[in-house]
C-alpha positions as CSV (number, residue, x, y, z in Angstrom):
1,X,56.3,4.5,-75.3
2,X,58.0,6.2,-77.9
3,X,58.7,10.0,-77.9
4,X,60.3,10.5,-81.0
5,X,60.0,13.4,-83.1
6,X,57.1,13.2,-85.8
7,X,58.4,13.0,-89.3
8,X,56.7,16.0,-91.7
9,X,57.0,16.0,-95.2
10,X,55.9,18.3,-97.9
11,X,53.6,17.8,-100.8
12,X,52.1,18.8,-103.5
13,X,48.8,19.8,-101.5
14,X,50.6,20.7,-98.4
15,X,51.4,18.7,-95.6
16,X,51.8,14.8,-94.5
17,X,53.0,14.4,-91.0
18,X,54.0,10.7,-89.7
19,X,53.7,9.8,-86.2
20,X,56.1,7.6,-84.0
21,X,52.7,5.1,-83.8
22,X,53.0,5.0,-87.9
23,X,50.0,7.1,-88.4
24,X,50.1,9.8,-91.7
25,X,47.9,13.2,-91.2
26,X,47.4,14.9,-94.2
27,X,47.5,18.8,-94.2
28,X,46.0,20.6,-96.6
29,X,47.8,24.0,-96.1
30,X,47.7,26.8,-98.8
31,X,44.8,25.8,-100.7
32,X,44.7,27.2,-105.1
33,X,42.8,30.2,-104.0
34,X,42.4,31.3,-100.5
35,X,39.1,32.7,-99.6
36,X,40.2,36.5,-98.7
37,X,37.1,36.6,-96.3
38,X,38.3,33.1,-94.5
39,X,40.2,32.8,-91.3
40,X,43.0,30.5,-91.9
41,X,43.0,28.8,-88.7
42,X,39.5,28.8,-87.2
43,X,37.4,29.5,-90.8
44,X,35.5,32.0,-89.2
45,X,34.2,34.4,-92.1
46,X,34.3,38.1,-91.0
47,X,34.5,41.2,-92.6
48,X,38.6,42.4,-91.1
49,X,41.0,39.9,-91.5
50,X,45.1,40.9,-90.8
51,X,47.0,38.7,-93.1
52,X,50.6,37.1,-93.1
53,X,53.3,39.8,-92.3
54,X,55.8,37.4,-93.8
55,X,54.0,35.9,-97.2
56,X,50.9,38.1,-97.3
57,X,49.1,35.1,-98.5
58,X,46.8,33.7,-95.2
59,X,44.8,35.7,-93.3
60,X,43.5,35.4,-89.6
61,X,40.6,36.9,-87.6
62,X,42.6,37.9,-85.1
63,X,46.4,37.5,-83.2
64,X,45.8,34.1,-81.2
65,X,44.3,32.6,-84.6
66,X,47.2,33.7,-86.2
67,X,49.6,32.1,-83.6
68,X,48.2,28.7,-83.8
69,X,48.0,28.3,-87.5
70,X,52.0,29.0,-86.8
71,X,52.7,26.5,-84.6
72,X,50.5,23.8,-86.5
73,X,51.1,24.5,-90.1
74,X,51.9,28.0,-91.7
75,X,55.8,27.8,-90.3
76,X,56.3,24.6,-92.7
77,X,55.4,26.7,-95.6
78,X,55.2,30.1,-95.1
79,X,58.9,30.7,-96.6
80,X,57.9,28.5,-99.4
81,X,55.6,31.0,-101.2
């Protein structure tokens, strides 16, 4: 088994990442408009959303949403904006 790191590219819709198996999963990060009444992360609509401190352009729910959205995706692209 191979544990190399996964490959991640940027495009023009957001994300492609390639896996050590050959396998391409598409991420479709910072859409045209964001919905300002859409949780980034878990698309949970709700009324209070706490956006970005950095880019002020995605919003989350709450502080754990916020987190993973980090982790997966927003980190790739957040500086980008």
């Amino acid at each position: 088994m191979n544990n190399r790191e996964p490959i991640i590219t940027k495009t023009k819709t957001g994300l492609t990442l390639k896996t050590d198996q050959g396998v391409n999963i598409n991420f479709h990060c910072i859409p045209d408009k964001i919905d300002e009444k859409l949780c980034s992360n878990c698309e949970t609509t709700t009324l209070k959303l706490y956006k970005c401190g950095r880019c002020k352009r995605v919003r989350y729910c709450n502080q754990d949403c916020q987190k993973l959205h980090w982790i997966k995706i927003h980190k790739y692209d957040c500086n980008s904006l």
